[in-house]
N, C-alpha and C positions, 0 to 999 in steps of 0.2 A: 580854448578847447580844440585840440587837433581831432580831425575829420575819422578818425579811426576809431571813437568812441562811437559816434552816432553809426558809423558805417557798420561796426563789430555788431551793436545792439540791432541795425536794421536785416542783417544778415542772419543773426540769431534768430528771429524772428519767421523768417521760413526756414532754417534746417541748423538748431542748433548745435554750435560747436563745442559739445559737451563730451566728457569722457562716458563711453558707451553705456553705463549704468546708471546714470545721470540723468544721460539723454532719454533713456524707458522711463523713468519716473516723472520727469518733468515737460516733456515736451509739449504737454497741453497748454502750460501755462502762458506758453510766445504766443497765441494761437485767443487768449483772453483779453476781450476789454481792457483793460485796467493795464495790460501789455503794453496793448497801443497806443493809451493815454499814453504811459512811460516814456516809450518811446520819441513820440510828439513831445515829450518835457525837455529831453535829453538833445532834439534836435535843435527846438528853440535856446538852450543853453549856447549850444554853439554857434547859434545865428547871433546871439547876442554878445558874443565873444568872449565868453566865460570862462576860463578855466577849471577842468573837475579831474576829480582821481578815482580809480587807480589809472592810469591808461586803456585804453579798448580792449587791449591783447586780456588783461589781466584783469577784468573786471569779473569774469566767474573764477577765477583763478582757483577759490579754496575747491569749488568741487571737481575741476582740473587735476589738482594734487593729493585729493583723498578718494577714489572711486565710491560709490554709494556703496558696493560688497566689501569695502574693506574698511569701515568707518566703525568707530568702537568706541571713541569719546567724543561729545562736542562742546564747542567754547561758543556761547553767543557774543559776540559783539554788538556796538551799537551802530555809528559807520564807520568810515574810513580815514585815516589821517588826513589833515586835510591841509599838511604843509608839501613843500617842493621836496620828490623825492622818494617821501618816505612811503607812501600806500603802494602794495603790490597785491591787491585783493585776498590778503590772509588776515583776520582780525588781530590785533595787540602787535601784529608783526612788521618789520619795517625793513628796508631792503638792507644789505651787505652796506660800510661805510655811512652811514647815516645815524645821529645818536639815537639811543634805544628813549622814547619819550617816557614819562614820570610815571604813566599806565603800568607800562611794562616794565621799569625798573623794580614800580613795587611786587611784581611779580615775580622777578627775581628773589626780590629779598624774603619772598614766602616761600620760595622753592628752594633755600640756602635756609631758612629755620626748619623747615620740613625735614627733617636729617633722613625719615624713611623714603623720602620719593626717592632718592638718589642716592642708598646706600654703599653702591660702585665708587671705587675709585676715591675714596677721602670725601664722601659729600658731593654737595652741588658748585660747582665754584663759576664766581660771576662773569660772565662774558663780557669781551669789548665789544658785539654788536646785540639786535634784535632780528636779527634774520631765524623766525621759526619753522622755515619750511620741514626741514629733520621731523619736526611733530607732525606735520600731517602728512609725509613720507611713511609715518609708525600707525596711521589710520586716526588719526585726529582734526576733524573737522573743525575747521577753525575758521568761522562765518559770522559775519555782521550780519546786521537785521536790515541793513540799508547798504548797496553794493556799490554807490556812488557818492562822491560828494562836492561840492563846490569850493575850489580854491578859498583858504583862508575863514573858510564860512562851516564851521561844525555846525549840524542836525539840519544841512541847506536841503537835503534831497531827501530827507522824510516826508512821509506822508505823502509821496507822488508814485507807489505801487511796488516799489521792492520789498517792504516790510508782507506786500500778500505774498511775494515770491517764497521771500526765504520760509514763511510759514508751511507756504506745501511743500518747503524741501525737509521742514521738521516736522511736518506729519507724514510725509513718505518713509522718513528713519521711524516714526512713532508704529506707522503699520506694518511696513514690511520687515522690521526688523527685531530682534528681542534681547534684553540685556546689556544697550552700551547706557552707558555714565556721560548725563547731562551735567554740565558745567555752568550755573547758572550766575552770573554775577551781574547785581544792580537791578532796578525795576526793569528796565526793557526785555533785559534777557527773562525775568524771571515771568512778567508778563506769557512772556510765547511758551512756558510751563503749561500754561493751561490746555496745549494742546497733545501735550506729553500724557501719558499713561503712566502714572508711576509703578500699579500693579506688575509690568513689565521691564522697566528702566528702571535704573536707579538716579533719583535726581537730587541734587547736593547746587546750596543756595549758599549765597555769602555776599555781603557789599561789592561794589562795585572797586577795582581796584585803584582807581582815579587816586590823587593825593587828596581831596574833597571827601573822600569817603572813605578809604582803607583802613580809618583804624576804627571804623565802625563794624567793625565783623568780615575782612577780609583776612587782614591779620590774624594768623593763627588758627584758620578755617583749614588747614592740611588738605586740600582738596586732593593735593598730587598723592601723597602716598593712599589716603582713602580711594580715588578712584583705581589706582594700582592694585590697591587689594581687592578690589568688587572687580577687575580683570582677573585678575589669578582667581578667583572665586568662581567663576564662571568658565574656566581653563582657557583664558584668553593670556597672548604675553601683554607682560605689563610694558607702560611708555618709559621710554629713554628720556626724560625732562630735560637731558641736557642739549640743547640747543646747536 
């Protein structure tokens, strides 16, 4: 674990480096207990010469690349990739040149039977990478529920205080905001529903798209064109799905 995690998160901590919409709504939370526990985890990782992802830089990254005033759909994730490379702090997404993992292929292939998400241009056609950034460039928040993880070790850094984070970043979209379309997949994401408002949001649930679970009700859930249309519903533009 290179020294620019623990350094990014301890600097976070007095003044964080969040995009300015971001920074209003959450700066209490560096400022919490359960912070500083974090914190102290993520250091002792590195004393102990751990490897974790995403790198420092990039560990808030999704709310870096969707402002809080411009966010209009969200993806819950659960953590981060947790091979060499691939985590750039945006959920399901994996950097340029790195294969798109089994998550996100099946993602594809719902976004390529979906004929209305993407009815531009002949359909959805499958990408050689998983670089998502384009979607949260279009105000699609695209967050794990856990913003670190331990080299090689999926679900390593749950339950050590990022799941309270991302929560008050889903109840700051729950109160300050009205109308975007929660993207819920698999228990974890669906769990943090509970903090959601459905009377104001429109929330849309469906398995997790893992290859474990996808054809238990991810398949063929059209999340993309359905949230498309509760945008256009609301006179928002609808997302460009293609990557």
């Amino acid at each position: 674990m290179g020294e620019s995690i623990a350094e990014a998160v301890a600097t976070e901590a007095i003044d964080p480096k969040l995009e300015p919409s971001w920074k209003e709504k959450l700066a209490g939370e560096f400022r919490q207990p359960y912070f500083a526990q974090l914190k102290a985890f993520l250091k002792d990782e590195k004393a102990a010469g751990q490897v974790v992802y995403p790198p420092g830089p990039l560990i808030f990254n999704a709310f870096n690349k969707t402002p809080f005033d411009a966010v209009k759909v969200v993806i819950l994730g659960q953590d981060p990739y947790h091979g060499p490379g691939q985590a750039h702090g945006l959920c399901f997404s994996v950097q340029r040149g790195v294969k798109p993992p089994p998550s996100l292929v099946n993602i594809y292939k719902e976004l390529r039977a979906d004929t209305e998400a993407v009815p531009q241009a002949g359909g959805f056609q499958m990408p050689d990478h998983g670089y998502l950034q384009a979607w949260a460039e279009q105000g699609v928040l695209l967050l794990n529920a856990s913003l670190t993880v331990r080299a090689g070790q999926p679900a390593s850094h749950q339950g050590k205080g990022w799941e309270l984070f991302t929560s008050a970043a889903v109840k700051a979209l729950n109160d300050g905001k009205e109308g975007l379309v929660f993207l819920l997949w698999g228990r974890p994401a669906q769990e943090k529903g509970s903090i959601i408002d459905a009377s104001r949001h429109h929330v849309l649930r469906a398995a997790h798209p893992s290859p474990f679970s996808a054809d238990r009700g991810f398949f063929g859930c059209r999340h993309f064109s359905k949230a498309n249309a509760l945008l256009a519903k609301s006179g928002r533009a609808p997302v460009d799905w293609r990557p």
